[in-house]
N, C-alpha and C positions, 0 to 999 in steps of 0.2 A: 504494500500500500504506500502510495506516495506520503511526503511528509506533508503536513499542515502546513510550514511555512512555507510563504511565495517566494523565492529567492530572489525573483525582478523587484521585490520592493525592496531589498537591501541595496544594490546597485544604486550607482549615482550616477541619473542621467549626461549623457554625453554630448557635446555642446557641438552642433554643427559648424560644419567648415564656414567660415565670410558669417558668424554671427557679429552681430556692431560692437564693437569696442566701447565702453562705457567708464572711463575711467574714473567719474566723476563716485558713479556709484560704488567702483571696487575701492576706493579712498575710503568711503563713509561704512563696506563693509570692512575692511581692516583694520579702523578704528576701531570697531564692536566686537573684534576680535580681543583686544583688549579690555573688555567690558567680561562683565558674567554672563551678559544672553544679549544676543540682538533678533529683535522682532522686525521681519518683516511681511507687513500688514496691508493687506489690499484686494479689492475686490478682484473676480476672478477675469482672466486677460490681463494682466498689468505684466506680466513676465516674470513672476517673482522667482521661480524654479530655476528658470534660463539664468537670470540675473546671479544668485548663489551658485549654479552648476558652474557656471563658465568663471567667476571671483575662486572660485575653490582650485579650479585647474590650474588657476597661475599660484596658489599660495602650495599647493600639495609640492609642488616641484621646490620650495623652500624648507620642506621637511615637516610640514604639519600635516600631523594624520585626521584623516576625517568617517567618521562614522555615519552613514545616510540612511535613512528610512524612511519611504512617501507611505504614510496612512491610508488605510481608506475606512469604513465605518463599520466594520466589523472590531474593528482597535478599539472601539469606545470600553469594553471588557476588560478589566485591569490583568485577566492573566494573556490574553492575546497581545496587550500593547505593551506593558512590561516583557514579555518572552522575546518580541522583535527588536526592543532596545539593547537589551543584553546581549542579544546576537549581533547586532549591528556593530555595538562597542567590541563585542572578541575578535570579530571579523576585522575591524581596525588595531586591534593590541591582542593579540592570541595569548590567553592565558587571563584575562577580566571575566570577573566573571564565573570562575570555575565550580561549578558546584551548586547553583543558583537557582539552577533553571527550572528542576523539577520544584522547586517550592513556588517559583512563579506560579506555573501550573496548575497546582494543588490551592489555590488561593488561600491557603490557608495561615500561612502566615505573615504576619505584617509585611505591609511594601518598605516598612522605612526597616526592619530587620535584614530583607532581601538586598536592599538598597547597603546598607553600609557597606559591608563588605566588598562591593564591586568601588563602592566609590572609595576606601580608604585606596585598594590597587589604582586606580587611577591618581589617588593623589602623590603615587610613586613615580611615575610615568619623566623620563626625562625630555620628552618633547611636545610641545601644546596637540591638542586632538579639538577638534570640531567637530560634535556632534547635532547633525541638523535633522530637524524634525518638520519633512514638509507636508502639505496638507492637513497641518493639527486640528484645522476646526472639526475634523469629519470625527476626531477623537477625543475631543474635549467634553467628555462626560466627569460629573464628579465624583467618580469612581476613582478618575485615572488622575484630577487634579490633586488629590491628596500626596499622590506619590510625586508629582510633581512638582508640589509645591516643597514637599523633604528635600527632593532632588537640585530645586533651586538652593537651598539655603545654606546648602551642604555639599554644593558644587566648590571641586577642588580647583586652587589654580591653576593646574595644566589646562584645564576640560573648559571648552565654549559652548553654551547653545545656542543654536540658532532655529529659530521655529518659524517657517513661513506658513502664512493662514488666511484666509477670508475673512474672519473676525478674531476681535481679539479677545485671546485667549483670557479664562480668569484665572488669574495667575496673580500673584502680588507685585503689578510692573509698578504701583504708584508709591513703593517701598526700594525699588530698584532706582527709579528714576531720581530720588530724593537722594540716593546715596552715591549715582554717578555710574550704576552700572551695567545701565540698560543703551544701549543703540538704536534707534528706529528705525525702519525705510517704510516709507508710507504711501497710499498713491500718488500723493504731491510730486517724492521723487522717485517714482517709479516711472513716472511719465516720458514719455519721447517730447527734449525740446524741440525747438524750430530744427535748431542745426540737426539733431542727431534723428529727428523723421525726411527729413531732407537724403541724408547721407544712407539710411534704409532705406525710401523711395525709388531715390536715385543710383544708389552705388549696390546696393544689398538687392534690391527688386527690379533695376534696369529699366526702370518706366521714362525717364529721361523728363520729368513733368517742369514744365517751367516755374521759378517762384512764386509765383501768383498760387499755382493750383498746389504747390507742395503748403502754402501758409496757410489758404483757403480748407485744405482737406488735415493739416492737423490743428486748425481753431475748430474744423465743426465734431472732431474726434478728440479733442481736449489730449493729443495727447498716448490717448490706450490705442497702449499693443495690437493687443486682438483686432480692436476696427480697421487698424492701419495694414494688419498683414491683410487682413479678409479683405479689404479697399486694395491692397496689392494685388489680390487674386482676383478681382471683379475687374478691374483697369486693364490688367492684360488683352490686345488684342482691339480694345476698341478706339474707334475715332475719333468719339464726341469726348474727347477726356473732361476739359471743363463744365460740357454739360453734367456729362455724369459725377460728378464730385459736388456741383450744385443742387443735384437731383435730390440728397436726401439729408436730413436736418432730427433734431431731436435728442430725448434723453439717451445714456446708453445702451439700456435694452433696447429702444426703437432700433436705433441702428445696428447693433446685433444682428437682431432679427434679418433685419433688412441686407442687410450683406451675406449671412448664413444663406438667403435664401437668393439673393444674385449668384452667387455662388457654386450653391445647386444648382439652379437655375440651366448654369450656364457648363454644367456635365451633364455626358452623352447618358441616357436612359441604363444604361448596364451600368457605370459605373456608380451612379446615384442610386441606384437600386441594393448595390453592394453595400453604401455607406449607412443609408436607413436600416435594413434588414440585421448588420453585424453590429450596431450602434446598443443590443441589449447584451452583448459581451465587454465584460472589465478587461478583459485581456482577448488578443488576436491571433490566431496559430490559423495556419493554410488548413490544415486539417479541419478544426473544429470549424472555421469560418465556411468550410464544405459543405461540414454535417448542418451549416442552421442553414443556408441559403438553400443548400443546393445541386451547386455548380462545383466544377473542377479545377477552377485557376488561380484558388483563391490566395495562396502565396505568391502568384503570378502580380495578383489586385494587389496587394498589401506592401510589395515593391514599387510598384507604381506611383501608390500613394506617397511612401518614401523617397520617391525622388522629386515629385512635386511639392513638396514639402507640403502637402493636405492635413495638416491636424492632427499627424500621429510619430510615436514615441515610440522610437527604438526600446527596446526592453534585455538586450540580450545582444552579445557582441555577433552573434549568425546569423543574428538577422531572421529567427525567427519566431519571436513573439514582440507583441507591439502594442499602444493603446491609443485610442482617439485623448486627444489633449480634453479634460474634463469640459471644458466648458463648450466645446465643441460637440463633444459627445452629447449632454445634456440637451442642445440643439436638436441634434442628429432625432433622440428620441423623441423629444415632443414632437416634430415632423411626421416619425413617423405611427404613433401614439394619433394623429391627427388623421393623417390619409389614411391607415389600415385599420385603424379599430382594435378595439381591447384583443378581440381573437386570435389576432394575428400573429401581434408580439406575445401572448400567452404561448402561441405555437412554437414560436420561435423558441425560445424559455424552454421549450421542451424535448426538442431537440437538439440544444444544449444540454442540458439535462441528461440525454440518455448517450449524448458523446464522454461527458463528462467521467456518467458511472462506468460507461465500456473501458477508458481510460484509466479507473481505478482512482480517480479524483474524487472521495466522498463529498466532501466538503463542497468545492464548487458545483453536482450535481443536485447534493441539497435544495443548496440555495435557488439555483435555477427553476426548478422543482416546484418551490416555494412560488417564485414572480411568477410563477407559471399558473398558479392559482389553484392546485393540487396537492394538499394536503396528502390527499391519500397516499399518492405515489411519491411524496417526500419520505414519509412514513415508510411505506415500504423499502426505501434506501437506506434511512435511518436502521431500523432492523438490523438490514441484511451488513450493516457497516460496521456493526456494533461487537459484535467481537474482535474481529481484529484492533477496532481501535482501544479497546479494553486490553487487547493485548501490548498493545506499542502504551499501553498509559495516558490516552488524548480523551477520560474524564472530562475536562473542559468543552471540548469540543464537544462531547455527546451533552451535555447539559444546553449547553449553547441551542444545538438542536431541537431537542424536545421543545426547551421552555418556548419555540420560534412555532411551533403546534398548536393548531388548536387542540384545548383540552379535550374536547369533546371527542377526538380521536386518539388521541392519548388512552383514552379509558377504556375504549373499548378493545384497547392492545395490549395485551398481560406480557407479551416477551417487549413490548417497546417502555414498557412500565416497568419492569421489572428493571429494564436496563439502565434506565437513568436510580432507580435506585442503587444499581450498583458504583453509579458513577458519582451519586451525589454522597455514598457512604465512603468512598475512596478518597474525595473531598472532607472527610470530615462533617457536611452538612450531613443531621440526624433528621431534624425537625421535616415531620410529617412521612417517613421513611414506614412506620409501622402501617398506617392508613393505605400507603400505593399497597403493603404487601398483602394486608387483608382485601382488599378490592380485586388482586390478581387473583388470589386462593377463591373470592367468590364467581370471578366469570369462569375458571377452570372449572368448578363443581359444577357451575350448567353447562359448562361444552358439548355439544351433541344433540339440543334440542332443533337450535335456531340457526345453526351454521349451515353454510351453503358453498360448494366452491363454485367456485365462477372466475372470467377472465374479465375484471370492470369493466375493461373497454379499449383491450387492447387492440382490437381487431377491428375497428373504427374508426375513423379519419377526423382525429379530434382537432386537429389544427388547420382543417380544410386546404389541406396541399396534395390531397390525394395519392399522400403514399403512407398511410394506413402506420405510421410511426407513432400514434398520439399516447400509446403507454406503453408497447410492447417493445420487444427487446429484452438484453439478458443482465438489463442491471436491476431484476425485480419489479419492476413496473407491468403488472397486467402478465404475466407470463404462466397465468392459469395455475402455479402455486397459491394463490392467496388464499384465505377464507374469509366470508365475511357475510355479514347481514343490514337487512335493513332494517330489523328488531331488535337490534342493541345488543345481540350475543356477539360473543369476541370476533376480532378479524387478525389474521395472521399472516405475515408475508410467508412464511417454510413454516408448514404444518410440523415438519420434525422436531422445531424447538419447544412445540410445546412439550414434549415428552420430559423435556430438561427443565422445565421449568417448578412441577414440586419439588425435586432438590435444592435449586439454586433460591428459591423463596426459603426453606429452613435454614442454610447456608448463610443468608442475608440478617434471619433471625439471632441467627447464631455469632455475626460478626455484632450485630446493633446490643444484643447481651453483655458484649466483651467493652462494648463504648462505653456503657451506663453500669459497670464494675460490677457485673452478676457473670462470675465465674463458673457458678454449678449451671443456670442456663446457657450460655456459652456450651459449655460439656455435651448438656442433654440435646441442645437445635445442632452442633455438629455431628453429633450420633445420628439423629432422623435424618441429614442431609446426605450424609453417605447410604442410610438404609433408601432415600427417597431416589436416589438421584440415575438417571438413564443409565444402564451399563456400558457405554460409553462414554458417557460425560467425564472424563478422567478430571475438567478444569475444576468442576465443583468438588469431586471428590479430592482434589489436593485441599483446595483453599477451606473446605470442612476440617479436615486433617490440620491442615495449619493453624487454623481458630483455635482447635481443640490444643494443641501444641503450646499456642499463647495464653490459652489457661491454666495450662499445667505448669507454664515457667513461672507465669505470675504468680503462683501458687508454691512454686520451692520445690515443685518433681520436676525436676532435672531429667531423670531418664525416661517418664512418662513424654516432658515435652519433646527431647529428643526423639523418641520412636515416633510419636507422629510428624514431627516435622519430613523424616527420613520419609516415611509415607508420602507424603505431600510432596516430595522432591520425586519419586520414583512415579506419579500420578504426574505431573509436568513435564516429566519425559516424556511420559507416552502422550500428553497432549503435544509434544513439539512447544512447548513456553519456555523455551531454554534460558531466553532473560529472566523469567521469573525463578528459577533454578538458584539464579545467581545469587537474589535476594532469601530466599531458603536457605541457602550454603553459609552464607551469613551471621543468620540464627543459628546453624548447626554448629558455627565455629564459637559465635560468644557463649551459647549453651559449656560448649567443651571447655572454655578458657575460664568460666565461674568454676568447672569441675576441676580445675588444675590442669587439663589435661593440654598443655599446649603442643606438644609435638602433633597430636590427633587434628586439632583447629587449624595446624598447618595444613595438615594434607588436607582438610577441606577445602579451607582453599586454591590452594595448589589443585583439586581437583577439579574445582571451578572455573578454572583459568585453563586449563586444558580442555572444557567442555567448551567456553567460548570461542576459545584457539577453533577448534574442528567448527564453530558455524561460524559461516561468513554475515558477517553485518552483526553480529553480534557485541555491542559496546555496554551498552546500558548494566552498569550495577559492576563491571569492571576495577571501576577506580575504585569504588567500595573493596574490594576485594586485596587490592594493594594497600589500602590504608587499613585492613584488616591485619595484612602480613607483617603492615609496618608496627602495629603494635604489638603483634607476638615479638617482632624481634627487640622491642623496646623491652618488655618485659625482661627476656633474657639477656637483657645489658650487650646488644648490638646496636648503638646508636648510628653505625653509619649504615647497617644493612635498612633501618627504620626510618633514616632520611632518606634512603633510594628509592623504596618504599612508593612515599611520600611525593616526591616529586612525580617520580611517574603518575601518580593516581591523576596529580596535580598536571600533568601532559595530556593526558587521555583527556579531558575538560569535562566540564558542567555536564555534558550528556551522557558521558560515561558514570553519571552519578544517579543512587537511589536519593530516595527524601533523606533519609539521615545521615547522609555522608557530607553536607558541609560541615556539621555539627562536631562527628564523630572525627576528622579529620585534624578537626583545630584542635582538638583534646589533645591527641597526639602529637602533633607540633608544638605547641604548647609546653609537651614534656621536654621534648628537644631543643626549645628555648630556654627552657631553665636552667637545665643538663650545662649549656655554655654559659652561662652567667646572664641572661637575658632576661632577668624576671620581670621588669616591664614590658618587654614584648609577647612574655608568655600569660600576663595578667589580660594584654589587651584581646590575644586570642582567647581567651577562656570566657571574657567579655562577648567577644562576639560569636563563642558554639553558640551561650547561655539564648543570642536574641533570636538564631538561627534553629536553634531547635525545634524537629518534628518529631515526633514519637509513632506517628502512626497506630496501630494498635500493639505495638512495643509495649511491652513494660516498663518503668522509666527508673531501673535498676542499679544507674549509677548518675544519679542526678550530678548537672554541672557544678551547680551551686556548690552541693559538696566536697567536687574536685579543688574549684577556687579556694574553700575553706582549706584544704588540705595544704595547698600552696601555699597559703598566707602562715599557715602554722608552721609551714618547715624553714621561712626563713622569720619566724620569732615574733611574730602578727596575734598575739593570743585574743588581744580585742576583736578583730574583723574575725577570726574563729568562732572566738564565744558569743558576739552579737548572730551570728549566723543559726549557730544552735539553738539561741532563744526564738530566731523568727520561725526555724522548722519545729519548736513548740516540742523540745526531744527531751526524753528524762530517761533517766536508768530504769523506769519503774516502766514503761514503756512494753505494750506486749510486743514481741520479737516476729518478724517478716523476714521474707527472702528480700520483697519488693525494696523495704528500708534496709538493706542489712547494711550497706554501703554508708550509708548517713549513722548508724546507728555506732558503725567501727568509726567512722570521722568526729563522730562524740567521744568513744575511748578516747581513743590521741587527745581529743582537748583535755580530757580530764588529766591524761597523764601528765600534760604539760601543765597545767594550773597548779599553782604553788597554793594560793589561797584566793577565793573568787567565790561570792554569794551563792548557796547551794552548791557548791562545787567545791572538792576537795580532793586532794590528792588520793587518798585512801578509796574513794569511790569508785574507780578505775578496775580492779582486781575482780572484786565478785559481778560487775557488767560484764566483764572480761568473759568469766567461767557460764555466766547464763549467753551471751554470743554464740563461744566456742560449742556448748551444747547441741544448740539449734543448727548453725553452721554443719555441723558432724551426722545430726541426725537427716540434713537435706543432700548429706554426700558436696557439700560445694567446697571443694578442697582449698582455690583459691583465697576463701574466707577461712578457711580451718588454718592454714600456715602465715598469714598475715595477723592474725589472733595471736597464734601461739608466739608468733615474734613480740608480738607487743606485751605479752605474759612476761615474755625473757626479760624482757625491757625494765618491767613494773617488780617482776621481782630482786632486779640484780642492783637497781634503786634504791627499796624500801628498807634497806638498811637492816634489816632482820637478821636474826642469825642464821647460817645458812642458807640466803636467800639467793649468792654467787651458786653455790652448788646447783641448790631447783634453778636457775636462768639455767645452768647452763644443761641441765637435763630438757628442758624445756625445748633450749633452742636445738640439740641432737635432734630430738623428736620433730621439728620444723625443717629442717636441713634431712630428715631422713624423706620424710613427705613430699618435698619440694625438688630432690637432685633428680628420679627418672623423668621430671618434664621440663629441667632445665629453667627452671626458678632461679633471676639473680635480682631483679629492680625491688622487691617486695624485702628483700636482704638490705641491698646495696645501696637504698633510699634511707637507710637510715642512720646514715655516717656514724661519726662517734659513738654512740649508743649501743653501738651494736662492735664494735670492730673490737671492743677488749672479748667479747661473749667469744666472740666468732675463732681470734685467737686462743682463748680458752679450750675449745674444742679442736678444732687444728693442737693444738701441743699434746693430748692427751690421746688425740687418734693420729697418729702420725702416719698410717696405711691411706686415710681419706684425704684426696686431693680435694673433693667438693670445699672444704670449709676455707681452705687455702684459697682457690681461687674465687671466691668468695669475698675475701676478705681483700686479697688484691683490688676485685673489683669498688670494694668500697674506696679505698685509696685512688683509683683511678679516675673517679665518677665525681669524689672530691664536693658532694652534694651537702648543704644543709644538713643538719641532723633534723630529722621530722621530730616534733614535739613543740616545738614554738619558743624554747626557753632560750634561741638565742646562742648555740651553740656554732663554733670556729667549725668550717670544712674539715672532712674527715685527712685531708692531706697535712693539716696544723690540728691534730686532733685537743682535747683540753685533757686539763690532768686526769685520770682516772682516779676512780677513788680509791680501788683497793686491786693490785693484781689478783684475779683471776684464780692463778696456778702459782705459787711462788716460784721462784727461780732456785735454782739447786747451787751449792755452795761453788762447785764447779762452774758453773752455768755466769756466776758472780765474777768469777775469776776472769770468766774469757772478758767480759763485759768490760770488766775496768781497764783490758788490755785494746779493746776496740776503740773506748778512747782518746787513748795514744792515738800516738804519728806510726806506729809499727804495721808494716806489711802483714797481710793471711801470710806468708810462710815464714815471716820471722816469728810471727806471735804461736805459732802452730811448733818451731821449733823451740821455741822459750818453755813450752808448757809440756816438748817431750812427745806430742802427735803427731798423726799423718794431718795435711791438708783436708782429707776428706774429712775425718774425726773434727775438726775444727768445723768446717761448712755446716755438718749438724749439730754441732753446743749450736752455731751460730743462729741455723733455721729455728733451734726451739728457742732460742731468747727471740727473735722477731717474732714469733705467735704465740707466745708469754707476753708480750708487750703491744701486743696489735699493730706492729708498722712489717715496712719490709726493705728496710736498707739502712747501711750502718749510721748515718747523721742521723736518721729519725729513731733508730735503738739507743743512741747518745742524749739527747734530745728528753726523750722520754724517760731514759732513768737517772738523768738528772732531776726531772720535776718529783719521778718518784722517789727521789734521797736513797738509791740505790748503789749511786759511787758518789 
């Protein structure tokens, strides 16, 4: 299926060869360039596109990028107008933008959320961009000015806009203009002076008129474009020039008109024929201009036009799509809106319409559909369009549809009903969701009394052109599948779908359960969806499975949710939803990584990347997939395999992205800003997952907020901690979730960190700790059981008790045993000093185990904060310890005090009577007796400890 976007409207029209030179106006647009936005404002003919198109060409070869978008009235929709901008801007800066687009889409979350992010990348940008937005009146709904108006105010210094319009837009320009940063162009000076309609007349149109009749024809034309080219094309040829230049007087519609129609006039019957008839198409292709006329030349005609310069717009560098200049077009139709009668152009519309669907174009068949004044067989298009575009994710779009329906046929359509349910619940909108589904469930229960098949009327010559095309054909229209009546029982384009329809109604039930946090019905309506659903329907039967899946996680069964998800993946297969795979594999791998199990969550992914590898066009949910990898390898203290990661996802762009991956993305970069000492840039990303977040019907498992709290405590932040915890309203006394268990461990750490703080004490930490680790243990989520037990080690090796070095260090064995087969190091290694005497500790005692060793290296390495908030020196300048661990052996003292000396390993090794090798190990156990690993920081350290 083709894509929704038009790719002719990103293009930035092309400025004919010998257009007029206007320097007057590229002066007054280059100054606006320097401004935050220039408006240019005027009724339609003034040139305003021409004028910007051809001002751009000389500024673009000075190295300013420019971004172009021509609207048209379909844009008034904030996720259609937004989705074009973003694209437009990538398209001029590749790499703006990344990750965005599905939340466009999804409208679900705020424009000014969507919006930062792209604008902070622009405000990186080392060369100015001009982003012009022409035709805006046609999208100046105030849907789209909200975001607009964010966009203004928060437009970075590289970036221009430039909006040309017919009216002015409502925008806050009386806010602009007072501050100096708005430019005008107006009709005033859009107008052609004396000189410069003279020099178009004469030099640009070859009319040779003498002064008189150049002065005379642009006082009675004030001026516009449009009269003076259309006065250029009516002058050609004739005699009586001053007659005709006197002949016609008035406002400028009068003369519009009046030239349009000399014009006309004055082309041969076929060619005038061709201009009315293709005048109800937004766009021109030899093909389609065939299927509405007729005839067979019509690439032949559309050349023509283009080289007579007749009102129409290159669209494409091959010269094969094109569009009547609007305001000529507009002509074109009331013309022919006048001669032919409603029927006509209804016909026409129709045969557009059915070129459109043969083409796989939904959208523009639709629509045509629609002016065509047939519902029904929109309807019927709708339907048949509606899975795949639920497969590619264009929600939007099927809503768009439907709501453009009359109701009254919407209801009597259980699969065209159902669809937009499904569309508007992928959007997030609930409201009124249950009433479609009971109204489908009641026309299905009378299916059979009142139905009828029949062919509406496809075999009728609805457009009176006598070739029997008026709904038949194989895009749904009349092609004796439908069913329908004229007593109100349902109508259906493919009889087959109704068989899938009592599944995918339970199925819907089942998802709108999980919306409104009723877990055990979720459960029960994706059990009936699988028992309901057509033994082919594999799509319902996955996404039953998958609900069920998302109740079980949310819920803390881990392997309950895993087995169904795995369901719901091997059910997408066999539908061929390979992109949906990707978004399953996803789940299956955070499922695995809450379980500890990360080597596992790799090969999911890694398995998923292999299954898009084998399909071609396969992108979508990709970059997820890599920002997946990039945090296993995070976890395991690979920061540069997790920046490679990273960037790629960050390559693959915005479309390679599900809903949650701008969010989940910054999380992880974030970490790797901190990792380098960037924790301003890693607050600002954590800032903006928080605004960007979509959860979908996710469970929201590891809240951002919480992450941010975590940050601020590791580098000694305990206020933005503890205010954090008071707003999520958390106490020790708290009944225990999987959903919280995330925020609930981000409370331990504060409490550990709190010395003394209102209801909070240091001591309260320990028995939270053992009620955590309980639940954790009993939901199998290993991730949480070895981050606990750390924080045990921590609390006990602290609290100063007797024996309390021994339990840490038993403690942390038992964390370090759980943790080494999945290659567990950030959940260790995040926690610098605090951890790095424990970790020696255990390294000197097991000297067979490399795990605690390099472990411990890793804490040195990573040189991070000690998480607790109290304020504590990088693990590389670690602070005094309070008490060794392991003491050091009388021997062990001996080497110690010889290390430092100025004495070589083989002097000090012959002083004391060893081999080199004997010396290297006293040496290995005093550096994991002391938690470092090289002889300055073993000196270092047993000086503070009054050891020499």
């Amino acid at each position: 299926m083709a894509s929704p976007l038009i790719e002719t409207k990103l293009y930035r029209p092309r400025t004919r060869p010998g257009v007029l030179a206007r320097p007057r106006l590229g002066e007054l647009l280059s100054r606006g360039a320097r401004s935050r936005m220039t408006l240019v404002s005027a009724p339609a003919g003034f040139g305003k596109t021409t004028v910007v198109a051809e001002w751009l060409r000389g500024v673009a070869r000075g190295g300013r990028g420019v971004a172009w978008l021509s609207l048209d009235a379909r844009d008034g929709r904030p996720a259609s107008f937004w989705t074009y901008v973003v694209t437009a801007l990538e398209r001029a800066v590749p790499g703006v933008g990344t990750g965005v687009l599905p939340l466009v889409q999804s409208e679900r979350t705020p424009i000014e959320s969507v919006l930062t992010p792209v604008l902070n990348e622009l405000a990186a940008l080392d060369h100015p961009l001009d982003l012009v937005l022409d035709d805006y009146h046609l999208a100046d709904t105030p849907d789209v000015r909200t975001g607009m108006t964010f966009l203004l105010d928060h437009l970075p210094p590289p970036v221009h806009l430039v909006i040309c319009t017919r009216a002015d837009p409502a925008l806050p320009l009386a806010r602009l203009r007072a501050r100096g940063e708005l430019v005008e162009l107006r009709a005033a000076d859009l107008r052609f002076t004396p000189g410069e309609a003279a020099t178009y007349l004469n030099d640009a149109a070859g009319l040779n008129l003498t002064a008189r009749d150049v002065e005379a024809l642009e006082q009675r034309t004030e001026g516009w474009i449009a009269a003076l080219q259309l006065a250029a094309l009516s002058l050609r040829g004739r005699e009586d020039v001053s007659g005709f230049i006197a002949g016609f007087a008035g406002d400028d519609r009068y003369v519009l008109d009046y030239l349009v129609e000399e014009v006309l006039g004055r082309q041969d019957d076929d060619l005038r024929d061709f201009l009315l008839r293709t005048s109800v198409l937004t766009r021109l292709h030899g093909p389609l201009c065939d299927a509405v006329t007729g005839r067979g030349d019509s690439r032949a005609m559309l050349e023509v036009l283009d080289r007579a310069n007749l009102f129409v717009v290159r669209l494409d560098d091959r010269r094969r799509w094109y569009r009547y200049h609007h305001l000529f077009a507009d002509v074109l139709r009331t013309h022919l809106a006048d001669e032919q009668g409603p029927g006509e152009v209804q016909g026409l519309h129709r045969r557009a319409s059915r070129w459109y669907a043969d083409a796989g174009e939904p959208v523009a068949a639709v629509g045509h559909a629609l002016e065509a004044g047939d519902p029904d067989r929109a309807a019927d298009l709708v339907e048949r369009a509606i899975p795949a575009l639920q497969r590619d994710r264009q929600e939007a779009t099927i809503c768009g549809w439907i709501k453009d329906l009359p109701d009254a046929v919407v209801r009597v359509r259980p699969v065209l009903a159902v669809g937009l349910v499904g569309a508007l619940m992928t959007r997030g909108e609930f409201e009124g969701v249950a009433e479609r589904l009971d109204e489908a469930e009641r026309l299905l229960a009378g299916d059979g009394d009142g139905d009828r098949d029949g062919d509406r009327d496809g075999d009728r010559d609805r457009d009176g052109d006598g070739d029997g095309d008026g709904g038949g054909g194989g895009d749904g229209g009349g092609d004796g599948d439908e069913q329908g009546s004229a007593d109100g029982a349902l109508v259906v384009a493919d009889r087959s779908a109704l068989a899938r329809l009592p599944g995918a109604i339970e199925m819907y039930r089942s998802a709108l359960a999980l919306a409104q946090g009723d877990p055990f019905a979720t459960l029960v309506h994706a059990h009936r969806a699988i028992e309901r659903a057509a033994a082919d329907d594999h799509v319902v039967q996955a996404a039953a499975s998958a609900l069920s899946g998302l109740a079980s996680w949310g819920g803390g069964d881990l392997n309950a949710a895993h087995a169904a998800y795995s369901a719901a993946v091997e059910g997408l297969l066999r539908a061929g939803y390979v992109a949906d795979v990707l978004g399953c594999s996803i789940t299956l791998a955070d499922i695995r990584v809450t379980q500890g199990r990360l080597t596992d969550a790799q090969r999911t992914y890694e398995r998923a990347l292999r299954l898009a590898a084998g399909e071609p066009g396969i992108l979508r949910g990709t970059a997820d997939v890599h920002a997946g990898l990039g945090q296993i390898a995070w976890e395991r203290g690979d920061a540069v395999a997790a920046a490679g990661h990273l960037q790629r996802a960050r390559d693959l762009g915005e479309r390679a992205g599900l809903p949650q991956h701008p969010y989940r993305w910054r999380v992880t970069k974030a970490h790797l800003l901190e990792a380098r000492g960037d924790r301003a840039g890693a607050l600002d990303l954590i800032e903006e997952a928080e605004r960007v977040y979509t959860g979908d019907l996710s469970p929201n498992v590891r809240p951002v907020p919480a992450t941010r709290a975590r940050m601020h405590l590791r580098h000694g932040d305990l206020d933005e901690a503890l205010d954090w915890a008071r707003r999520q309203n958390l106490t020790t006394d708290d009944t225990l979730s999987y959903v919280r268990e995330y925020e609930h461990i981000t409370l331990a750490r504060i409490l550990l960190a709190a010395d003394r703080s209102p209801g909070l004490g240091f001591g309260a930490a320990a028995p939270f700790l053992g009620r955590l680790l309980t639940s954790a243990e009993a939901g199998g989520r290993l991730s949480s059981v070895i981050e606990i037990l750390v924080l045990q080690a921590i609390d006990h090796y602290g609290d100063g008790a007797p024996g309390g070095s021994d339990t840490a260090v038993a403690v942390l064995e038992r964390a370090l045993t759980l943790a080494e087969p999945h290659g567990h190091v950030r959940v260790f290694a995040d926690e610098g000093s605090r951890i790095a005497a424990l970790l020696a500790a255990v390294a000197g005692r097991r000297l067979e185990w490399p795990y605690p060793r390099r472990l411990l290296e890793a804490v040195h390495r990573v040189g991070a904060p000690a998480d607790g908030g109290a304020g504590e020196r990088p693990a590389a300048d670690p602070s005094p310890l309070v008490e060794l661990v392991e003491p050091l052996s009388e021997r062990e003292r001996e080497v110690l005090r010889l290390l430092a000396g100025d004495l070589g390993g083989p002097d000090i090794a012959r002083l004391l009577h060893v081999s080199v090798n004997t010396l290297r190990t006293h040496t290995r156990h005093i550096y994991a007796k002391l938690g470092v690993t090289n002889r300055r920081e073993a000196v270092r350290a047993a000086g503070r400890l009054d050891l020499i």
